[in-house]
C-alpha positions in Angstrom: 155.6 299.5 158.8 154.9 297.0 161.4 154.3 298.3 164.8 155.5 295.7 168.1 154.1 295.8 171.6 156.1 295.2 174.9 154.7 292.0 176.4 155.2 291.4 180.0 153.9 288.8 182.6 153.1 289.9 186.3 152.1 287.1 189.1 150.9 287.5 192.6 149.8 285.3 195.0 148.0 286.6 198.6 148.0 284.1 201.1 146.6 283.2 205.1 146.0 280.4 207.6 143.5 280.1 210.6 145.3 279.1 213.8 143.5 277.8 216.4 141.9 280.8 217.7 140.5 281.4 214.0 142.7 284.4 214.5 144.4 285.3 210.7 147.9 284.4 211.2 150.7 285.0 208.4 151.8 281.9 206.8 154.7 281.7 204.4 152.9 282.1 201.0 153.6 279.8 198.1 155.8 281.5 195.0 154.3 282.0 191.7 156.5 282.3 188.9 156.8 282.4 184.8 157.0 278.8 183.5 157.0 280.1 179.7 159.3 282.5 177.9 157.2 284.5 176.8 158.1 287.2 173.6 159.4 290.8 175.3 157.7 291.8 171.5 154.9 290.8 169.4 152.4 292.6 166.5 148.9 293.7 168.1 146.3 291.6 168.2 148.1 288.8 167.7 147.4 285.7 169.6 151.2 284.8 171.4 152.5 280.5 170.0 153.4 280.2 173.2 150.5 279.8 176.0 151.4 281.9 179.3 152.6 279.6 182.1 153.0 279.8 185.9 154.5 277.4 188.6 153.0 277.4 191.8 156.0 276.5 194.2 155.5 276.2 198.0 158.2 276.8 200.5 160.1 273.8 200.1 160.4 274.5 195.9 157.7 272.0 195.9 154.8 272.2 193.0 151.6 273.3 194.6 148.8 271.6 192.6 144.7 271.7 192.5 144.9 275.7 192.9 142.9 278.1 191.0 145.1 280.9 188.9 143.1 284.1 187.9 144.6 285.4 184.3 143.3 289.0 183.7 144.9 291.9 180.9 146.5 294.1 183.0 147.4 296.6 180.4 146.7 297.0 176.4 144.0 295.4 176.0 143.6 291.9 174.6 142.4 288.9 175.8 143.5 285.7 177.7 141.2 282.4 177.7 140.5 281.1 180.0 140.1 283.0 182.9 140.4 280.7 185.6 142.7 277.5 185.2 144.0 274.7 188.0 147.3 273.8 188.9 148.0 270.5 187.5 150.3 268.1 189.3 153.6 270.0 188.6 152.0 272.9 189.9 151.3 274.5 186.3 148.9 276.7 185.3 148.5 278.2 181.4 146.6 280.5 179.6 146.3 281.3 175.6 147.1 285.5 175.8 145.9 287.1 172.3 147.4 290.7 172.7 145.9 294.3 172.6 145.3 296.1 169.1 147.2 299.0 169.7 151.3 299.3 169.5 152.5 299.6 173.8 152.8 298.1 176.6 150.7 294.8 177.0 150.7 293.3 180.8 149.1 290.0 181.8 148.6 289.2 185.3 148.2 285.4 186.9 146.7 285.6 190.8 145.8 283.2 193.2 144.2 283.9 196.8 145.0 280.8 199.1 143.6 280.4 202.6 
């Protein structure tokens, strides 16, 4: 019998500017979102066809490029190489996600800290 894991894909993005002062002040933070359909179930340990892919879109739904995405395993295990990747002119980002060993939940997460 062939056990499946739930895959998921979590992004987040932190984000700040330096006024004048060189007081922090809050800036509208660009969007990071899914650029792949990614499976919602796979076999464990399997490395996913599909590499994971982000968009980076600033306010304007413009692509964001030349910024570094963190990929990490947020949950079950697995791998994802590499670990940091650049935003390339449409503002994508990708990463090749093998999953956990184990039958559950499986969570990637892409990050990016802008300032």
């Amino acid at each position: 019998m062939t056990r499946f894991i739930r895959v998921s894909l979590v992004s987040a993005v932190g984000a700040f500017s330096l006024a004048c002062n060189d007081q922090p002040t809050e800036s509208v933070p660009p969007v990071i979102a899914s650029a792949t359909t990614l499976p919602t179930e796979a076999v464990p340990g399997w490395q996913l066809a599909d590499t994971a892919k982000v968009i980076l879109l600033d306010d304007a739904g413009q692509p964001v490029s030349g910024v570094e995405v963190t990929w990490s395993v947020r949950e079950g295990g697995g791998s994802v190489t590499p670990v940091n990747t650049v935003t390339d002119a449409a503002g994508v980002s990708a990463a090749v996600w093998t999953l956990g060993p184990v039958a559950g939940v499986n969570q990637l997460r892409a990050s990016t800290i802008l300032g």
